[in-house]
C-alpha positions in Angstrom: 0.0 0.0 0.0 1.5 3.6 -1.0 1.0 5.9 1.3 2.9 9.2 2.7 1.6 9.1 6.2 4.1 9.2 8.7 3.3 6.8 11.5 5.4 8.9 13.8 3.7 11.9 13.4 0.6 10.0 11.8 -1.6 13.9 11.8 1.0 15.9 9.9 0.8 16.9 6.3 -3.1 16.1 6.4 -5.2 19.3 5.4 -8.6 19.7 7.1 -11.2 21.8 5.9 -14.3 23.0 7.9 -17.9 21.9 7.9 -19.6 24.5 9.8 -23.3 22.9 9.0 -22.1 20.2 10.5 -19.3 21.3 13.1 -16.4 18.7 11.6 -13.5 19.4 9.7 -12.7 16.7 7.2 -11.0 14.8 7.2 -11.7 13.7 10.4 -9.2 13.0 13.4 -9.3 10.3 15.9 -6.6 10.9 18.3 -7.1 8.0 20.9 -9.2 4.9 20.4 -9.3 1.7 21.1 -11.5 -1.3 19.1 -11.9 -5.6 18.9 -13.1 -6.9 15.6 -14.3 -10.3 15.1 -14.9 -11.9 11.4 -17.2 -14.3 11.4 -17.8 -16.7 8.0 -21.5 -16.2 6.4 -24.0 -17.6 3.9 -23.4 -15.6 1.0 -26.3 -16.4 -0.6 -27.9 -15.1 2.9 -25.8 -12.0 2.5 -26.3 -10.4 -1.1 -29.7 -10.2 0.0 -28.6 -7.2 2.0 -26.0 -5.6 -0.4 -27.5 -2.6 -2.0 -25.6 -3.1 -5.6 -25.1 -5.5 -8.1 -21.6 -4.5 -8.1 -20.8 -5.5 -4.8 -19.4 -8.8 -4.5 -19.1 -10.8 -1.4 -15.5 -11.9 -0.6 -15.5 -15.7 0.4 -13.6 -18.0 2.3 -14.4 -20.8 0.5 -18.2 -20.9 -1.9 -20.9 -20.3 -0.5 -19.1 -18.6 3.0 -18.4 -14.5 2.9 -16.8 -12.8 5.6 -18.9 -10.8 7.9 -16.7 -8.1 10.8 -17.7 -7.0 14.0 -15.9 -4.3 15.4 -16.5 -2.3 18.6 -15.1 0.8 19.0 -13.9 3.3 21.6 -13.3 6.7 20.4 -11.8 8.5 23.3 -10.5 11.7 21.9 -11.2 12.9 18.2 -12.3 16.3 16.3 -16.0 15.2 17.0 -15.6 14.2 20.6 -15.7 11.3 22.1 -17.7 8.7 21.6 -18.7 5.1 21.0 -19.4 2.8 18.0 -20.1 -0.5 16.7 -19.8 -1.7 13.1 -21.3 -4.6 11.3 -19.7 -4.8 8.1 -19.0 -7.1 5.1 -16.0 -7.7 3.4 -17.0 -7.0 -0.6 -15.2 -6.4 -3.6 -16.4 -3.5 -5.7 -16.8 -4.2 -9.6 -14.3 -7.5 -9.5 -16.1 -11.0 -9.1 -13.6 -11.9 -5.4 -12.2 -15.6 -6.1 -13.0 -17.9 -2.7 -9.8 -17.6 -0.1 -7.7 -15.6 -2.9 -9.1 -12.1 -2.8 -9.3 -12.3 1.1 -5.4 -13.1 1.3 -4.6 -10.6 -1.1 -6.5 -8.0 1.2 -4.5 -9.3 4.2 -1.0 -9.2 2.6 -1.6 -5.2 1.1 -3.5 -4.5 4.5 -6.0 -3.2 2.4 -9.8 -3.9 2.8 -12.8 -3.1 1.0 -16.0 -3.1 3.4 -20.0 -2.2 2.9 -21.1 -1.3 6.2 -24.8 -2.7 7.0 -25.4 -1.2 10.5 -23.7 1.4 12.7 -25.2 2.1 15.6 -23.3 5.5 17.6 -23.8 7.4 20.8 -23.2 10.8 19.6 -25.6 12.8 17.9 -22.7 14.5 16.6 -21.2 11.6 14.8 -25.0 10.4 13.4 -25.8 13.4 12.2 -23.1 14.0 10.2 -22.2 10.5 8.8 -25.8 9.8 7.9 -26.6 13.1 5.9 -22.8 13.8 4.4 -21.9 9.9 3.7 -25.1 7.8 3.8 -23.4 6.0 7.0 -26.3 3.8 8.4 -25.8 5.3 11.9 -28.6 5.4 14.8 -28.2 6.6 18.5 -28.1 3.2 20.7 -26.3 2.3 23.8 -23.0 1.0 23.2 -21.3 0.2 26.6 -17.6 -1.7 27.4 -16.7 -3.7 30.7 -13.1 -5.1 31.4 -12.9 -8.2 33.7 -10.9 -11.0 34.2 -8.8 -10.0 31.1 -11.4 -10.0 28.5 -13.6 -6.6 27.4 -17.1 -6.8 26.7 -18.9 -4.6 24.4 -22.8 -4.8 24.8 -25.1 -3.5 22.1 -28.8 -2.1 22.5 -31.1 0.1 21.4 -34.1 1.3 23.7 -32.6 -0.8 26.2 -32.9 -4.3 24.4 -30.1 -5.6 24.0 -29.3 -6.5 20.4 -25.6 -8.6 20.7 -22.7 -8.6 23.3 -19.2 -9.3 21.8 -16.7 -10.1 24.2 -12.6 -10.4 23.1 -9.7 -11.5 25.1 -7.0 -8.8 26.1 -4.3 -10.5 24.3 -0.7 -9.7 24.5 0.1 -6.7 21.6 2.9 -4.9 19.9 2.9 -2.2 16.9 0.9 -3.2 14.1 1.3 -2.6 10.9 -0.5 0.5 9.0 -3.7 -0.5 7.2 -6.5 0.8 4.9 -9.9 0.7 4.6 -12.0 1.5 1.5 -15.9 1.6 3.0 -18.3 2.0 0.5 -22.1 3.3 1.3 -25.6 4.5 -0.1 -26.6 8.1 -0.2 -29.9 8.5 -2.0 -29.4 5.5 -4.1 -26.1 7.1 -5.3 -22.8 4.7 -4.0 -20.0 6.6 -2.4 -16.7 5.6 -1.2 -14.1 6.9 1.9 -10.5 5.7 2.7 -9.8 5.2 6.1 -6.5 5.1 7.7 -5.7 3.3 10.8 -2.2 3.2 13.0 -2.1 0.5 15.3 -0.1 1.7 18.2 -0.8 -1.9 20.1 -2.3 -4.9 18.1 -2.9 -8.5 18.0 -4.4 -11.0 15.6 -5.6 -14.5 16.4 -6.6 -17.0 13.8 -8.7 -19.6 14.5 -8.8 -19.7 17.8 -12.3 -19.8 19.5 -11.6 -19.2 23.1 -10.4 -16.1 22.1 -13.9 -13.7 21.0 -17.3 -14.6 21.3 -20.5 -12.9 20.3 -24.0 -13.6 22.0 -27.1 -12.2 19.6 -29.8 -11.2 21.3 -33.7 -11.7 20.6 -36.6 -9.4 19.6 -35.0 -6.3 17.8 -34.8 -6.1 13.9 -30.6 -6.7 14.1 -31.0 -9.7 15.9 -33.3 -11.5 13.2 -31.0 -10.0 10.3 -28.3 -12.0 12.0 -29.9 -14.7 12.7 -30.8 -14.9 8.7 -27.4 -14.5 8.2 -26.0 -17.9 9.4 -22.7 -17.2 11.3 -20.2 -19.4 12.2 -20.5 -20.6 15.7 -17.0 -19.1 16.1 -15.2 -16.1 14.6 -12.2 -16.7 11.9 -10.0 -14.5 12.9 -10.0 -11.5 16.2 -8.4 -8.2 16.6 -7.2 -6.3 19.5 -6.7 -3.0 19.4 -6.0 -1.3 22.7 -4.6 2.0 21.5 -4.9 3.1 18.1 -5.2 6.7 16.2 -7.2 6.8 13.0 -8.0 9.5 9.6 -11.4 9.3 8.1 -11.4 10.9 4.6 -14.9 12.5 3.7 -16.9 10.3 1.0 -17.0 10.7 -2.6 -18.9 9.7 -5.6 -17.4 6.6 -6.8 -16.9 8.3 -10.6 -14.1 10.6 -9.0 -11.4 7.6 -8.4 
């Protein structure tokens, strides 16, 4: 992956402009965060039923099982304040039919990842606001709370107080990671749109294939929880990441015509 970012000074160089509608500068800064992601296999047939283009092709393991990620996020300081997030995402490829276990690996060895994003609940107003009318992020207010105990962190999901999922990851040992890219794609008004994200691990680990490692426990009763369930994860997730202390640049959308 190219890129002129300087991990040591991972702001610098980076020229923000200033939303005042909307009270961001983009691109936007996250100074101090912390996330665990779980990817869980999924029926792909089960999946394209949710994708919102033709043109958006499920990446698979093997046929017939895509890769679905769940990723909780703390953002403790950024230019929007602080606040809390989870992600439900697929892993797609954009225009390019993805070949079963090849297109993943290549993703893993550039670092690079192309995501839809299908839910992502927030607790700021702020963030929802602004990712929703700018972007076409599918972002609603719910409660999105952590607990740390015994060496594992717990992220519980609800909306309305009903809980919707609880994902719970093991506080692995971590070093530096390396620097990796995110292409999220996302709907505004039928129209597709596309944002790089940029992401410094500053303490990371990976685990593969290891199922006392993450879990995830899907609630009952709210609309998320049945999309899931129609889903048909894995009883385990692939692969887990730990993410303790991270910092992060999230470049504003653009049509997908101006690449």
């Amino acid at each position: 992956m190219k890129t002129e970012l300087d991990r040591n000074d991972f702001f610098k160089g980076i020229d923000q402009i200033e939303h005042k509608d909307y009270d961001v500068k983009l691109p936007i800064f996250y100074y101090d965060n912390a996330c665990m992601s779980a990817i869980y296999t999924a029926s792909t047939g089960e999946l394209k039923k949710h994708l919102p283009s033709p043109d958006m092709h499920p990446v698979e393991m093997f046929p017939g099982r895509c890769l679905m990620v769940f990723t909780a996020f703390e953002y403790r300081k950024t230019d929007i304040g602080p606040y809390n997030e989870f992600s439900i995402s697929a892993i797609i490829s954009y225009r390019k039919m993805a070949i079963p276990g090849l297109t993943s690996l290549s993703y893993m060895l550039k670092n690079c990842f192309t995501a839809y994003i299908l839910q992502l609940p927030v607790t700021s107003e702020r963030a929802r606001k602004g990712g929703v009318e700018m972007a076409g992020y599918p972002k609603f207010i719910a409660e999105i709370s952590f607990t740390h105990v015994n060496g594992h962190s717990t992220c519980t999901l609800a909306e309305n107080g009903q809980r919707i999922l609880s994902l719970t990851g093991k506080n692995v040992k971590t070093s530096r990671g390396r620097l990796t890219k995110y292409i999220i794609h996302t709907m505004k008004h039928g129209i597709p749109l596309k944002a790089n994200l940029y992401v410094n691990p500053l303490q990371y680990c990976q685990t593969i294939g290891l199922g006392g490692t993450a879990s995830m426990d899907i609630g009952s009763g709210h609309r998320i929880c049945d999309e899931l369930r129609g889903l048909k994860l894995s009883k385990w997730p692939y692969l887990y990441q730990y993410i303790p202390s991270y910092e992060a640049i999230l470049f504003n959308s653009k049509n997908l015509i101006d690449d």
